[in-house]
SEMAR-415821 format. One record per residue (C-alpha): x, y, z; residue number from 1. Coordinates in Angstrom, 3 decimals, padded with zeros to 6 digits. Example, Ala and Ser with C-alpha at 12.3 -4.5 7.8 and 13.67 -1.06 7.14 Angstrom:
% SEMAR-415821
        X        Y        Z num
  012.300 -004.500  007.800   1
  013.670 -001.060  007.140   2
This chain:
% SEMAR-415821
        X        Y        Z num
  180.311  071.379  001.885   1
  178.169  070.853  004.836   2
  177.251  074.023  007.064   3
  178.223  073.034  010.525   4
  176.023  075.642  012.097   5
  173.343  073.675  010.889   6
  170.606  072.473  013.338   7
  169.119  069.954  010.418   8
  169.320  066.413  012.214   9
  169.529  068.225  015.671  10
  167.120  066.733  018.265  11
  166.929  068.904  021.975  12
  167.758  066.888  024.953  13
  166.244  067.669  028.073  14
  165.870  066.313  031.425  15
  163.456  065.067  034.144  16
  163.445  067.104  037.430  17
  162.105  063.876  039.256  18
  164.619  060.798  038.013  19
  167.434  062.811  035.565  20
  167.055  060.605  032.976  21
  168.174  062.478  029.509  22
  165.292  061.862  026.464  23
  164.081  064.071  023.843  24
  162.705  067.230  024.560  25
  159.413  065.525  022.449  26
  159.117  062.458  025.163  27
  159.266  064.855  027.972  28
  156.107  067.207  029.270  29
  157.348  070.690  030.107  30
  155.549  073.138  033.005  31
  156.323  076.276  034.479  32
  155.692  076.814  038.232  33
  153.125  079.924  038.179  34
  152.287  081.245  041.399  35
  153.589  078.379  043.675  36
  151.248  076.283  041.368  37
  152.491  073.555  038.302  38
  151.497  074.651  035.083  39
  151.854  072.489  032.016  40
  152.752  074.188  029.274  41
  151.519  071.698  026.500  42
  151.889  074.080  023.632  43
  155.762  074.477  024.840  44
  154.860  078.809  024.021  45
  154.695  080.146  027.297  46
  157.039  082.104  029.253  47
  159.087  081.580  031.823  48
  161.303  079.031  033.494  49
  160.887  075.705  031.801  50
  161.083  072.387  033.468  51
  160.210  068.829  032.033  52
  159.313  065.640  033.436  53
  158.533  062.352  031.987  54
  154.634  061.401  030.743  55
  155.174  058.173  033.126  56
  152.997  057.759  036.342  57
  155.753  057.473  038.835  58
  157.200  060.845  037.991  59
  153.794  062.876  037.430  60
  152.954  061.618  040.599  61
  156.434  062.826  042.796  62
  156.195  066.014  041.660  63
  154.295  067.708  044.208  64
  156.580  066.726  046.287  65
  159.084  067.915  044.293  66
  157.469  071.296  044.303  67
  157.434  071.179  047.970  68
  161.110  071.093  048.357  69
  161.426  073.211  045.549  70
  159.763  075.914  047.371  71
């Protein structure tokens, strides 16, 4: 009998602040804003408020702006 508690075949699902598209937590790049300043977190071990983005150019390069507003 299979343990449905079980997070064997689970994969996290996360989301881009920039265009919402769902992927796997492992295609995204997570940061932290520390300071009014983006931090990526490329170990994925530091604390605090999580965010991801995609690893394409046309996301990386809207997220200052993004910060901006986010201020």
């Amino acid at each position: 009998m299979k343990n449905c508690s079980s997070n064997v075949n689970h994969t996290p699902i996360r989301s881009c602040v920039i265009c919402r598209t769902k992927k796997k937590q492992s295609d995204l790049r997570r940061f932290i804003i520390f300071k009014k300043e983006i931090v990526f977190d490329f170990k994925e071990n530091t604390t605090g408020r999580g965010y991801y983005v995609c690893d394409d150019g046309a996301c990386l390069r809207k997220l200052e702006k993004w910060l901006k507003r986010k201020k």
